[in-house]
C-alpha positions in Angstrom: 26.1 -1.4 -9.9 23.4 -4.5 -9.7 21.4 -4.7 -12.7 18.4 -4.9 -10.9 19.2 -1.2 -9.6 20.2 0.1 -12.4 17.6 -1.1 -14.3 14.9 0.1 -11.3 17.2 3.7 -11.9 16.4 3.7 -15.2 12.5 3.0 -14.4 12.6 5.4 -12.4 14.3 8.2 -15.1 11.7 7.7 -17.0 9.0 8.0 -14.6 10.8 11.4 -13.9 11.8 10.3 -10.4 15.2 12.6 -8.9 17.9 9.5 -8.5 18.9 10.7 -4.7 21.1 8.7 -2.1 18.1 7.5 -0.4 15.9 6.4 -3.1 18.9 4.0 -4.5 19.4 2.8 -1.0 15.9 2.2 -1.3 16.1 0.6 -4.5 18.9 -1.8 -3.3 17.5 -2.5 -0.3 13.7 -4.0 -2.4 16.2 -5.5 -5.0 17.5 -8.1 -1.9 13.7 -8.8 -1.7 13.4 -10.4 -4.9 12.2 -13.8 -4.1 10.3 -13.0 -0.3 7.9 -10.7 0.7 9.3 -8.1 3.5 7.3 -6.2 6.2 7.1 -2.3 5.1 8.2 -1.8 9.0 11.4 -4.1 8.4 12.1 -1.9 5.3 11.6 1.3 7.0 13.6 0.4 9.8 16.7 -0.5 7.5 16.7 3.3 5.6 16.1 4.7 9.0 19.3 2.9 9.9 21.1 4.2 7.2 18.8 8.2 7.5 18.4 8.8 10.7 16.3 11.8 9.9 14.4 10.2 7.2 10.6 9.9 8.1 8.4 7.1 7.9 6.4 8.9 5.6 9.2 9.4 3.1 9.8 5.3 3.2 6.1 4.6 3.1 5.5 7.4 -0.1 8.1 6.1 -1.7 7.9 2.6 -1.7 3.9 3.4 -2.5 5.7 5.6 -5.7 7.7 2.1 -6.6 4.3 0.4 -6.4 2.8 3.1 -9.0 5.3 2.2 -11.2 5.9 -1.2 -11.3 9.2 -1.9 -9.4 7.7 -2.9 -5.8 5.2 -5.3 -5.3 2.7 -5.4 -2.0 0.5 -7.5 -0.4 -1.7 -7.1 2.7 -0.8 -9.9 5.6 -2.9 -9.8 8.3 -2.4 -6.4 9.6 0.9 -5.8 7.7 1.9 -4.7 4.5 4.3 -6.6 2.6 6.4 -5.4 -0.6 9.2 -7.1 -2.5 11.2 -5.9 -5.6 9.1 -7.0 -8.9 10.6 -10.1 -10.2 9.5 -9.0 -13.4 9.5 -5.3 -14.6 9.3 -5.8 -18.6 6.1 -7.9 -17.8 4.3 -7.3 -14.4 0.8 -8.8 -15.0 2.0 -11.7 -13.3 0.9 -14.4 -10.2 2.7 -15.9 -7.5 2.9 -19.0 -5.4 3.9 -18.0 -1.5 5.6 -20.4 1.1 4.2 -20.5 3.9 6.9 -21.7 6.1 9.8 -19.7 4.5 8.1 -16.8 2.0 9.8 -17.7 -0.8 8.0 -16.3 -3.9 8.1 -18.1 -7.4 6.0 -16.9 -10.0 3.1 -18.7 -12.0 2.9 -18.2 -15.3 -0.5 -19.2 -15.6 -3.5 -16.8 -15.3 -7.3 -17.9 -14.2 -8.7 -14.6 -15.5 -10.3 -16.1 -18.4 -11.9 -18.7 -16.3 -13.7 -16.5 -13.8 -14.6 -13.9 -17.0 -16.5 -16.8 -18.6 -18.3 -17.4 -15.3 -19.5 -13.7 -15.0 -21.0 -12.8 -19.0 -21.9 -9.3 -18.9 -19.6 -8.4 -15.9 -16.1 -6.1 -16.4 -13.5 -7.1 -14.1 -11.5 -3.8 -13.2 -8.4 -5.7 -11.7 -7.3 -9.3 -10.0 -4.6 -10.6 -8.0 -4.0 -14.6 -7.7 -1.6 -16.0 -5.4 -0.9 -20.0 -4.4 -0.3 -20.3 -0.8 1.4 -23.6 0.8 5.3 -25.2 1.3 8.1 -24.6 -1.8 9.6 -28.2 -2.3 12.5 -27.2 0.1 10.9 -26.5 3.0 7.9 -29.6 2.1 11.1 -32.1 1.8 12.7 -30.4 5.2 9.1 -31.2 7.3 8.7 -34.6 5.4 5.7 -33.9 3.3 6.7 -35.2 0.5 
């Protein structure tokens, strides 16, 4: 077994999640998505593949579940959700740069908050979420940007 899936098993043993067929499918399916962002419909689509009977509201409560605890990581794209398997599970107060072109993810170890919370005294930021948006160096040397 991958790692990754066994170490999102063991997540998920402690969150007292039943391990069934479906959610490791699930798990191993998200642990492909590592590096890009996937469409929640793509996602669904593949365990529906595998489930025929599985419904969309299983997929989309479960990989919201993942999201709760930390193994699945969304973002809004227009009018699509995106997840991908967390990168990072020991440490997932984290930020990403996003390509563009391909959607390769790399994470940025840097985080602003302490910027904007000296520009707002007095204020108490409940949350945040910083992405970098542009080309990865592979795809800027491949259109000749660089």
């Amino acid at each position: 077994m991958d790692t990754k899936v066994a170490q999102a098993i063991e997540i998920l043993q402690q969150n007292h999640f039943k391990i069934t067929k479906q959610r490791q499918t699930l798990i191993e399916i998200m642990a492909q998505h590592e590096n890009h962002y996937v469409d929640v419909t793509q996602v669904d689509e593949q365990m529906r593949s595998n489930y025929p009977k599985m419904s969309h509201n299983t997929v989309y409560r479960n990989l919201k579940e993942f999201e709760q605890i930390g193994l699945v990581e969304q973002i809004i794209k227009g009018e699509h959700a995106q997840v991908k398997y967390q990168c990072d599970v020991t440490h997932q107060h984290h930020h990403h740069f996003i390509c563009t072109n391909c959607g390769k993810v790399e994470e940025v170890e840097m985080c602003p908050l302490d910027f904007f919370e000296r520009q707002l005294p007095g204020y108490q930021i409940s949350g945040h979420r910083f992405e970098l948006y542009g080309l990865c160096a592979d795809c800027a040397k491949k259109i000749g940007t660089v």
